[in-house]
Phi, psi and omega in degrees: 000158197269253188212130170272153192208114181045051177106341187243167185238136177211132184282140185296162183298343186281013219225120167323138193290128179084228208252015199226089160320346191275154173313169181223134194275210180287097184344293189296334156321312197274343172289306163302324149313327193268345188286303176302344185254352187256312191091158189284348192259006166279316193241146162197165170216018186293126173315305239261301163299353115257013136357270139042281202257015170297336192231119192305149174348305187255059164047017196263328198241134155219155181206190198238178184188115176337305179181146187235127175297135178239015203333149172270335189215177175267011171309288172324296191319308177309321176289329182303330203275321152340301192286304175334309185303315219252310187251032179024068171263109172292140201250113157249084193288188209204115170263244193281359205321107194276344183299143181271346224260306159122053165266332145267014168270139169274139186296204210225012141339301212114352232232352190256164184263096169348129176240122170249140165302287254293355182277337171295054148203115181270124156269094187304309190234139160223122156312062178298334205263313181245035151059070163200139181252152131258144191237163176250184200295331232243337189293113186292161188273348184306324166287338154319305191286308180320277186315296179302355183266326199253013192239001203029037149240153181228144194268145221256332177283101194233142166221178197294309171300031217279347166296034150193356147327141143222197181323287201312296180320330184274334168286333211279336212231019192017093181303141165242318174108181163239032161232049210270316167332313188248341172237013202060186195272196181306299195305341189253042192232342207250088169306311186218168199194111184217124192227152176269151158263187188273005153280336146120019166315149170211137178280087178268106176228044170321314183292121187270083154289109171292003174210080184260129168238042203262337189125201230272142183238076175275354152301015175240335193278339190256323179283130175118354187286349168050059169071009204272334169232348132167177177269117174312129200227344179194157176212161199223108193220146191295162194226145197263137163281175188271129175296152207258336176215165189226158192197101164287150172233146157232136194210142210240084169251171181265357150194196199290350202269318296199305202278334191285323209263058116227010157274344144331000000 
């Protein structure tokens, strides 16, 4: 497996596409199978709904894709990444895509299965007392900034895609935004984490403990990982106060030492 990009996986070119290597058996079994476990609004193979999602952010990349998966929950994900496992169907999950990289795209094979998040998103919580939301993967970020604005707080990360950015994608590729200077990247966003791996096991660590000595903080280890270690399905992530004013300045300085020690 490659790199994830907003959620997604793309594979090297020498490498079977996504997350499996094993031969891949008969396709329409497993298609039949991924339909009883998914439901009709889980699965599709209509051309026309996914189009769509065939082709990356700057039009540079397109492939084909067996069919795309909607799981509602991380249950499903997980059993879905099983069934992947058990008919060596290759996985290219999918946030927002939004990626520059041509990281959600599926190679032109045919042969991988599309994950799309995007029905996973529920914001399960929002904290106002302990500044934290948790979201699932699937949460776009503008409704992030939104829930929290109506909570008189704001999630501290914003970028220009952020009407189709999401959660999951923005953890996956620690994201930094334009306010990445004052407030860091995706990873100093990030409390808690529950992700499926690629046994189709899922990892839950949602509790924003500010002090775990439980062991090894393998949620540092899954954000920035760009799909290499598993898909990110929720996050538990910190919230900021609201700003209370705002002030432009045009400020005329004689050099750069001059421009820090007045961002200072």
């Amino acid at each position: 497996m490659s790199r994830l990009n907003d959620g997604l996986t793309r594979p090297p070119p020498d490498a079977s596409q996504g997350w499996t290597t094993r031969p891949m058996h008969d396709p329409e079994t497993f298609l039949a199978e991924a339909a009883a476990l998914l439901g009709a609004r889980g699965l599709t193979r209509d051309p026309d709904l996914m189009e769509p999602w065939l082709t990356d952010w700057r039009g540079r990349f397109t492939g084909r894709a067996l069919a795309m998966a909607s799981p509602a929950d991380v249950r499903e994900v997980s059993a879905l990444v099983k069934l992947c496992a058990a008919h060596g169907v290759p996985i290219v999950p999918q946030g927002g895509n939004s990626g520059m990289s041509g990281g959600a795209t599926p190679d032109a094979s045919g042969n991988a299965l599309l994950l799309s998040l995007r029905r996973m998103n529920a914001i399960r919580e929002i904290d106002a007392a302990g500044r934290k939301a948790v979201c699932e993967a699937g949460v776009v970020l503008q409704t992030l900034h939104e829930a929290a604005a109506e909570a008189g707080l704001r999630f501290p990360l914003t970028l220009g895609g952020k009407g189709s950015a999401t959660v999951g994608g923005l953890v996956s590729t620690n994201a930094g935004g334009t306010q990445v200077l004052r407030h860091g990247s995706m990873r100093a966003q990030v409390l808690g984490l529950e992700a499926v791996l690629a046994d189709g096991s899922i990892y839950d660590a949602l509790t924003p403990l500010r002090k775990d000595n439980r062991g090894f903080d393998l949620k540092q280890v899954l954000i920035g990982s760009e799909g290499t270690l598993g898909i990110v399905t929720a996050a538990t992530l910190r919230l900021a106060p609201a700003i209370a004013d705002r002030v432009v300045i045009w400020a005329g300085v004689p050099s750069i030492a001059a421009a820090r020690a007045l961002l200072l």
